[in-house]
C-alpha positions in Angstrom: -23.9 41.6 138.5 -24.4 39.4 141.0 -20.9 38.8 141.8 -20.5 42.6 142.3 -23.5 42.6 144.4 -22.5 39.7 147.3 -18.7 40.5 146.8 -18.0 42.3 149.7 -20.1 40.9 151.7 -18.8 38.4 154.7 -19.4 35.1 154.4 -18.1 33.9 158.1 -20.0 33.6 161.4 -19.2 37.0 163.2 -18.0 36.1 166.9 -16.3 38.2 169.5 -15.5 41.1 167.3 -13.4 38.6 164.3 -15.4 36.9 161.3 -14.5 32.9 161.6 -15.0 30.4 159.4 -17.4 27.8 160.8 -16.6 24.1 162.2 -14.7 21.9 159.5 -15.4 25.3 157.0 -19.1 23.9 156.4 -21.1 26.6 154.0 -24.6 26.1 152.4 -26.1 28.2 149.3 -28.0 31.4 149.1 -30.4 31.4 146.1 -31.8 34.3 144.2 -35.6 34.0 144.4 -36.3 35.3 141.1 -34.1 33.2 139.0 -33.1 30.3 141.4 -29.4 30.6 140.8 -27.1 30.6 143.7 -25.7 34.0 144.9 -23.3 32.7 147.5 -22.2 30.3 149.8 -22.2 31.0 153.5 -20.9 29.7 156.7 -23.0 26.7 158.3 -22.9 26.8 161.8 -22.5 23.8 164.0 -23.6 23.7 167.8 -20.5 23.9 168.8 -19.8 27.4 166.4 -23.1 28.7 167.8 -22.5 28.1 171.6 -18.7 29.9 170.6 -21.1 33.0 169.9 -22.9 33.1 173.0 -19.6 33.0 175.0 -18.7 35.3 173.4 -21.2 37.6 174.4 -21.3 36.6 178.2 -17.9 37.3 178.3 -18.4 40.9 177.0 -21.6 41.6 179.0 -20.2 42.8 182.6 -18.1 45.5 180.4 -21.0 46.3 178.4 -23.6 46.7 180.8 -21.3 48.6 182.5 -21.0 51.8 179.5 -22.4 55.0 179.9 -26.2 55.9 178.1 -24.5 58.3 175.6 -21.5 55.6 174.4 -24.8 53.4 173.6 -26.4 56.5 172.1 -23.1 57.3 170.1 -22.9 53.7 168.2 -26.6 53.5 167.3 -26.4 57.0 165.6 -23.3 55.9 164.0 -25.1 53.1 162.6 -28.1 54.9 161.5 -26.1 56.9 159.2 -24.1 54.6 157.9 -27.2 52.5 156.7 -28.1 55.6 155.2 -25.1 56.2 153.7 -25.6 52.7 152.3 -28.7 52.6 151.4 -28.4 51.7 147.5 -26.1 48.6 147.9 -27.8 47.4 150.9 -31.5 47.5 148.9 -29.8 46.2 146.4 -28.6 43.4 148.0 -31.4 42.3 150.0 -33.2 42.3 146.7 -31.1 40.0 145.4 -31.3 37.0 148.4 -35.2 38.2 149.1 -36.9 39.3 145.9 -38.6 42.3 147.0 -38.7 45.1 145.0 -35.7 48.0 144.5 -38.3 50.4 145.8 -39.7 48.3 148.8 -36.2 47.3 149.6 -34.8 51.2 149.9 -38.2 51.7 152.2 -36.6 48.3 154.1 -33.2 49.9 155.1 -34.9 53.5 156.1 -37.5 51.5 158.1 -34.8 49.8 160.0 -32.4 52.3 160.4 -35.1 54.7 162.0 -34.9 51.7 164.9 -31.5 52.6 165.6 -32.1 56.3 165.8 -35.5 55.4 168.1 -33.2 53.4 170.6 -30.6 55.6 170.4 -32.9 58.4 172.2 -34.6 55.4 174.5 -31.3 55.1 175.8 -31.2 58.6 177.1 -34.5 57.4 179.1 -34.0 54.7 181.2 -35.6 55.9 184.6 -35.6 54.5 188.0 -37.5 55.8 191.2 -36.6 57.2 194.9 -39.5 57.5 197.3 -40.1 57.0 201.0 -41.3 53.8 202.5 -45.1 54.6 203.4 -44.7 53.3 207.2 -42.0 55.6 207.1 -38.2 54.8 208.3 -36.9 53.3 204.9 -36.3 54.3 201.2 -37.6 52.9 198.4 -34.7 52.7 195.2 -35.6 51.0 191.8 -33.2 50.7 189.0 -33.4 49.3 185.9 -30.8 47.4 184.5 -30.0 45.2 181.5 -31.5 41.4 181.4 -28.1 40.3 180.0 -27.0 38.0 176.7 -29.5 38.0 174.4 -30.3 35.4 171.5 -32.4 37.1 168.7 -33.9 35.1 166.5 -34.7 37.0 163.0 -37.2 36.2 159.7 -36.6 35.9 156.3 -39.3 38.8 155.2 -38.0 41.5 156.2 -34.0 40.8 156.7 -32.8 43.9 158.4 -35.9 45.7 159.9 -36.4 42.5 162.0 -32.6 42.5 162.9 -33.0 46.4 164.2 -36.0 46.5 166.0 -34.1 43.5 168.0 -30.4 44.6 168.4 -31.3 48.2 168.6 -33.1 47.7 172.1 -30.6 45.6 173.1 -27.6 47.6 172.9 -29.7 50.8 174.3 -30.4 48.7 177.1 -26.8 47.5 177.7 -27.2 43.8 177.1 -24.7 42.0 174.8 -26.1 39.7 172.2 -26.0 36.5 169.5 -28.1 36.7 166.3 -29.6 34.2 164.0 -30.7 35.1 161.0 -33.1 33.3 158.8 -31.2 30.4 156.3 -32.4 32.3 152.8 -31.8 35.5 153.5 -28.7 35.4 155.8 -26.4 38.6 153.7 -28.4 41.3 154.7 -27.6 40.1 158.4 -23.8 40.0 157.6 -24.1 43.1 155.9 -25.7 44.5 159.0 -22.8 43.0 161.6 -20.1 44.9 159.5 -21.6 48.2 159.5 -21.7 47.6 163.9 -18.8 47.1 163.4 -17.4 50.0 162.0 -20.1 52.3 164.2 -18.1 51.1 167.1 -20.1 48.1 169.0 -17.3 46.4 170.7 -16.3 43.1 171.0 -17.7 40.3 171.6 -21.4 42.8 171.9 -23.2 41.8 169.2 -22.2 38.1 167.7 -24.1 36.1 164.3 -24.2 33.3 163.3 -25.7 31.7 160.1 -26.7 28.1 160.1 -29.3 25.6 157.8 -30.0 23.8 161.0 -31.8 26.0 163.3 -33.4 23.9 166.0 -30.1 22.4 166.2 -27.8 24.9 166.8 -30.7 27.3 168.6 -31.9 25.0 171.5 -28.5 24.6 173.2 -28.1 28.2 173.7 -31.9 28.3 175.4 -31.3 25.6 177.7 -27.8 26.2 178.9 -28.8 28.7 180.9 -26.2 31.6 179.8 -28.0 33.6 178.0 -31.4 35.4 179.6 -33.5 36.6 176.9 -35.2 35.4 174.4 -36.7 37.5 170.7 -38.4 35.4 168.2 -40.0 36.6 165.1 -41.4 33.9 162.9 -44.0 31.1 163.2 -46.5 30.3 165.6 -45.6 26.7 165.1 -41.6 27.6 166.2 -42.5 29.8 169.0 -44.3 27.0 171.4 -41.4 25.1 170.4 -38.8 28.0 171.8 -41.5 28.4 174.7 -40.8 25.3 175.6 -37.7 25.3 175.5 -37.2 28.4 177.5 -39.2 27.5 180.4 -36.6 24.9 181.7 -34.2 28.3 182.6 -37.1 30.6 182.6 -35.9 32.9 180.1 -37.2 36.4 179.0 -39.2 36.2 176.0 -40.5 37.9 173.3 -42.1 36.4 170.5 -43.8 37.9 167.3 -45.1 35.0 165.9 -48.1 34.5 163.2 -50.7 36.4 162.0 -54.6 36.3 160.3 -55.4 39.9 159.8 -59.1 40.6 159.2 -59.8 43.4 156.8 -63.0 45.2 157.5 -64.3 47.3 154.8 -68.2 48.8 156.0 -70.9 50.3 153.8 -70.1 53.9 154.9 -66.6 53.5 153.8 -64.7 55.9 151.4 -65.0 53.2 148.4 -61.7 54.2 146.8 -59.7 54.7 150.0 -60.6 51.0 150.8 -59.7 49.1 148.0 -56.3 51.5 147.9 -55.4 50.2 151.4 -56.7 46.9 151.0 -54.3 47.0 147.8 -51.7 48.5 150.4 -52.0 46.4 153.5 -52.3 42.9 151.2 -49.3 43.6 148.9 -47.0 45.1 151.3 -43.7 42.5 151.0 -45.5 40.6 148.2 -48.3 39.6 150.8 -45.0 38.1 152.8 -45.9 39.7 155.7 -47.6 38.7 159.5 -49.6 42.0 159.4 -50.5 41.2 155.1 -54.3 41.1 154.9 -55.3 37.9 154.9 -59.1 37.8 155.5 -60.8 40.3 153.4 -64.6 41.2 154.5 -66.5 43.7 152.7 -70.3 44.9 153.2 -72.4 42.6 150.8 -73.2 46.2 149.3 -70.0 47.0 148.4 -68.4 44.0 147.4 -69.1 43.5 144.0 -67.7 46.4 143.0 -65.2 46.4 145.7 -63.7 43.0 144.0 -64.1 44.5 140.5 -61.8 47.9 141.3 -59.2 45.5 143.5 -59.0 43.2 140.8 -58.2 45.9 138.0 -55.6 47.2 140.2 -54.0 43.6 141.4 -54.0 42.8 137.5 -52.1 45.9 136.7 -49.2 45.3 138.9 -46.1 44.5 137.0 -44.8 41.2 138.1 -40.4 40.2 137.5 -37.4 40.6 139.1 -37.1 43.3 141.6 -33.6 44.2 140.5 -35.2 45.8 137.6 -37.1 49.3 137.8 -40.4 49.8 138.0 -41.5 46.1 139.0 -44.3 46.1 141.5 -44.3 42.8 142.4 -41.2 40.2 142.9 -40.9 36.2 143.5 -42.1 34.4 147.2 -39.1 33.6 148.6 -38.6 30.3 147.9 -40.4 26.9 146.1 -42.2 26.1 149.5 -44.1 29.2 150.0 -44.8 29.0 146.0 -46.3 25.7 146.5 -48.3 26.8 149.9 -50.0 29.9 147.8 -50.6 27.3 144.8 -52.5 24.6 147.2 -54.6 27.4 149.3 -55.7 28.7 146.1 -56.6 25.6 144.9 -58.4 24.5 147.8 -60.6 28.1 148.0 -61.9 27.4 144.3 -62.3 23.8 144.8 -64.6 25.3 147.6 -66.4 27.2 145.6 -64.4 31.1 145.5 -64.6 33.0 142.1 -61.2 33.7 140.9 -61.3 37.5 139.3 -57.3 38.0 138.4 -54.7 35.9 138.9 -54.7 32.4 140.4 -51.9 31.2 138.4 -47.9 31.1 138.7 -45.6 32.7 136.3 -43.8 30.3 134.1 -40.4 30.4 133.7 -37.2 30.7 136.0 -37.8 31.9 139.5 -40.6 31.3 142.1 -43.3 33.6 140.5 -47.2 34.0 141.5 -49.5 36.5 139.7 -51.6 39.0 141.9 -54.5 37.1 143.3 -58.3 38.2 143.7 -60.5 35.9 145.3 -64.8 36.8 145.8 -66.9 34.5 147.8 -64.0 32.5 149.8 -66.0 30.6 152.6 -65.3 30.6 156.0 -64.3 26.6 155.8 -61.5 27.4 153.5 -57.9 27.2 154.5 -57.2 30.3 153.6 -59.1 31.8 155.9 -57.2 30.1 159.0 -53.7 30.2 157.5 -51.4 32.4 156.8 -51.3 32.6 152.8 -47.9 35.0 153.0 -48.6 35.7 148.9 -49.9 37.8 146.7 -53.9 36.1 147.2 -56.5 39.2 148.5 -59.4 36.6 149.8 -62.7 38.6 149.8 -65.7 37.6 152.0 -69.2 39.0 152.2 -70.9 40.3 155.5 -74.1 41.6 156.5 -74.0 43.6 159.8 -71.2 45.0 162.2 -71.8 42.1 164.6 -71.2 39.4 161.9 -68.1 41.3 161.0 -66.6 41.9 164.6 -67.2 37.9 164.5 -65.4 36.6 161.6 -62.5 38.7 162.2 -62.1 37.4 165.8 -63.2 33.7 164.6 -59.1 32.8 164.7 -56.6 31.9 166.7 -54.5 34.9 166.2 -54.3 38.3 167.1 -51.5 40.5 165.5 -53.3 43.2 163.3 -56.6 44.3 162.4 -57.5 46.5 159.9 -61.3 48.6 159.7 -61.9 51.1 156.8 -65.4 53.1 158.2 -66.3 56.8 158.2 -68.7 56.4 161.3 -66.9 57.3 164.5 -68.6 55.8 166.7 -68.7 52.5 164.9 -64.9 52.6 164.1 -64.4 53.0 168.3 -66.8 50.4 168.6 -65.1 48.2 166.5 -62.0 48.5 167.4 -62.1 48.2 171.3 -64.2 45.3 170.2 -61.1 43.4 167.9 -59.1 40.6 169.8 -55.8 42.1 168.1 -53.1 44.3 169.7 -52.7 46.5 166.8 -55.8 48.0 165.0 -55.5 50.3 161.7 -58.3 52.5 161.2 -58.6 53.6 158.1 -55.0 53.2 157.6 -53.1 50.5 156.0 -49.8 50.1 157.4 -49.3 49.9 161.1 -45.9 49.5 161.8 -43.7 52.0 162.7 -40.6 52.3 165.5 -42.3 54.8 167.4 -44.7 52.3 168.2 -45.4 49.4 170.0 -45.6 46.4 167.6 -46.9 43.3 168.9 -50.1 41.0 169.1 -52.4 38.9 171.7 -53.6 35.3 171.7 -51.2 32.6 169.7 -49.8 35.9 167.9 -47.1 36.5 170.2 -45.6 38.0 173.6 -44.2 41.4 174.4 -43.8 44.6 172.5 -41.0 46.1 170.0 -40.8 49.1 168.5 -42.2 52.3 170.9 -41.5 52.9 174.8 -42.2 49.6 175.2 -39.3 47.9 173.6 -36.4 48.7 175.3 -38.6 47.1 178.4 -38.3 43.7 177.0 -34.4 44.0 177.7 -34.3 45.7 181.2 -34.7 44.1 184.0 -36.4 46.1 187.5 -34.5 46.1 190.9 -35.3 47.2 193.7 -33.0 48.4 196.9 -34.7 48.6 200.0 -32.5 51.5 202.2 -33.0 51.6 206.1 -32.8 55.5 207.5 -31.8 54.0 211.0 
């Protein structure tokens, strides 16, 4: 099956429009997640095969940037349907290098194909403005135009969506680009460059390439200077790094970086509704996720039985391969994040938590953890200042709404934060008081393309998704026009 799944699937770095091989045919493995066998072998790019990519996308730029709104509209449609049209053997797929579900996988490709269609129409929009000077005599003329080659950086998590939400901007805004997809989960990337492909991109527009070492083959393209934007999604850790980096050229940037997202469930809270989105916003993506729940707090009123509803429901979740139907909950992506959910767990009981489901891996072949429920995780535990990115739902005890408001904001990040309350003035209160740039009240899922996605503090810089993303990629200029 497996065979039949990566078959047709390219293998090669895609550059300039042709799929090439990469320096001295160097490949590395792709494993599947839930049984650790290897699925394929892909190309490894050098420094030398990545640079190739980015000139090939300055060399298409002045042609691209120079195409009409509707050609740009025209080959994001295109795509949109195709990934429609593909839908089963693209979940299927990403399934297979990632471990996500069938179901959550399906939900993956819609999710990022609704990008294309939102850029598509953002396209349409790009404005300028025409007004006279105030003094008089002059005219003022502002134009937007694209920042120019791009190099988008993309997770593992969430293989396509990520890829979208970055190369869907770009090409409404006219600006040609190289992607770099994340090392485990490179095929749904590949997968993605040949449907581009057939919608029309040309040349040379959108380039990938797929390589094991990414600081090596990623900081020569920041600091030659060629390209002029910068997208990151991925860790806080990486993004000062590429920060760094980018300030020797002063690049555009956007970075999406790491997350700690309180959960804030009051007394007043619709009981039920709160556990099911706590259930909802932890699990999402196996708890693989920046915007997963990662701090828990719950009214000391409510949390006893809050912990004893979440941890019947946690327990009941069927854990295996995703290939199969009806499996709820599929493999972390690899040994390293299995052994980072094993030693925070650890290290919250050692401190005194309560494990109520869970706290164990699944034996056997594959990098399996069971559903997680955690009561009385302290403030001192690791857990509650990194990212678990698991299938762990920490829960914490509070007394008041001040206490609350301060233990979510006790943390360096600021991506998401979630409040389940039925008082209205509270939930305003709350929410303008949340150092976060996304806030879901009373709703567990935040993300969506019409929206702008994207966090404050060490959580990141920029917007995508919404308006706001096709921003990141346009650049402002202004003509000053003398009447006489």
């Amino acid at each position: 099956m497996t065979q039949s799944v990566t078959g047709s699937v390219p293998r090669q770095l895609f550059v300039g429009g042709r799929w090439v091989d990469a320096e001295a045919g160097a490949t590395f493995p792709v494993l599947n997640p839930a049984t650790g066998e290897e699925i394929a072998q892909v190309a490894d790019a050098s420094p030398a095969d990545a640079m190739a990519a980015l000139d090939a996308a300055v060399e298409a730029q002045p042609a691209f940037a120079a195409t009409t709104a509707l050609e740009r509209h025209e080959i994001l449609m295109t795509a949109f349907r195709l990934l429609h049209e593909r839908i089963e053997d693209l979940a299927l797929l990403m399934t297979t290098e990632m471990g996500k579900p069938l179901k959550d996988s399906r939900g993956e490709i819609t999710y990022a194909a609704e990008f294309f269609r939102h850029f598509a129409a953002e396209a349409l929009r790009i404005d300028g403005g025409y007004q006279a000077a105030p003094q008089g005599g002059a005219r003022f003329l502002v134009a937007r135009q694209p920042v120019g080659p791009s190099l988008l950086i993309t997770p593992w998590n969430f293989p396509m969506a990520m890829g979208t939400r970055k190369i869907g901007p770009a090409i409404a805004a006219g600006c040609t680009s190289v992607v770099k997809p994340a090392h485990q989960t490179p095929l749904s990337m590949l997968a993605l460059m040949d449907v581009l492909r057939e919608a029309g991109v040309p040349d040379g527009v959108v380039n990938c390439f797929t390589a094991t070492d990414a600081g090596g083959t990623t900081e020569p393209l920041i600091r030659s200077g060629k390209a002029r934007k910068l997208s990151f999604t991925g860790s806080t850790r990486v993004g000062r790094i590429l920060l760094e980096q980018s300030a020797e050229k002063v690049l555009r940037t956007s970075m999406e970086l790491g997350g700690n997202a309180p959960f804030v469930v009051f007394e007043d809270a619709d009981l039920e509704e709160a556990v099911a989105g706590a259930l909802q916003a932890k699990m999402r993506n196996m708890g693989e996720a920046c915007t997963a729940a990662n701090r828990i707090y719950v009214h000391e009123s409510l949390i006893e039985e809050f912990g004893a509803r979440m941890a019947e429901q946690m327990g009941a979740l069927t854990v295996g391969d995703g290939t199969h139907e009806g499996v709820d909950v599929g493999p972390l992506v690899d040994e390293a994040g299995l052994e980072k959910v094993r030693s925070l767990v650890a290290d919250a009981v050692g401190r005194g938590a309560t494990v109520l489901t869970g706290g164990e891996q699944v034996e056997g072949p594959g990098f399996f953890y069971r559903p997680t429920v955690l009561t009385g995780v302290p403030t001192d535990a690791r857990m509650a200042g990194e990212e678990i990115f698991g299938p762990v739902a920490p829960l914490t005890p509070f007394s008041t709404e001040e206490e609350a408001v301060r233990l979510a904001n006790d943390t360096e990040f600021g991506l998401v934060s979630y409040v389940f309350t039925n008082d209205l003035r509270r939930a305003l209160r709350v929410a303008e008081a949340l150092e976060s740039g996304m806030v879901g009240l009373n709703q567990a899922v935040v993300s969506n393309p019409y929206a702008p996605f994207g966090g404050i503090k060490q959580s990141g810089l920029g917007r995508e998704g919404g308006a706001e993303g096709i921003e990141e990629f346009l650049e402002t200029k202004y003509v000053g026009i003398a009447l006489s």
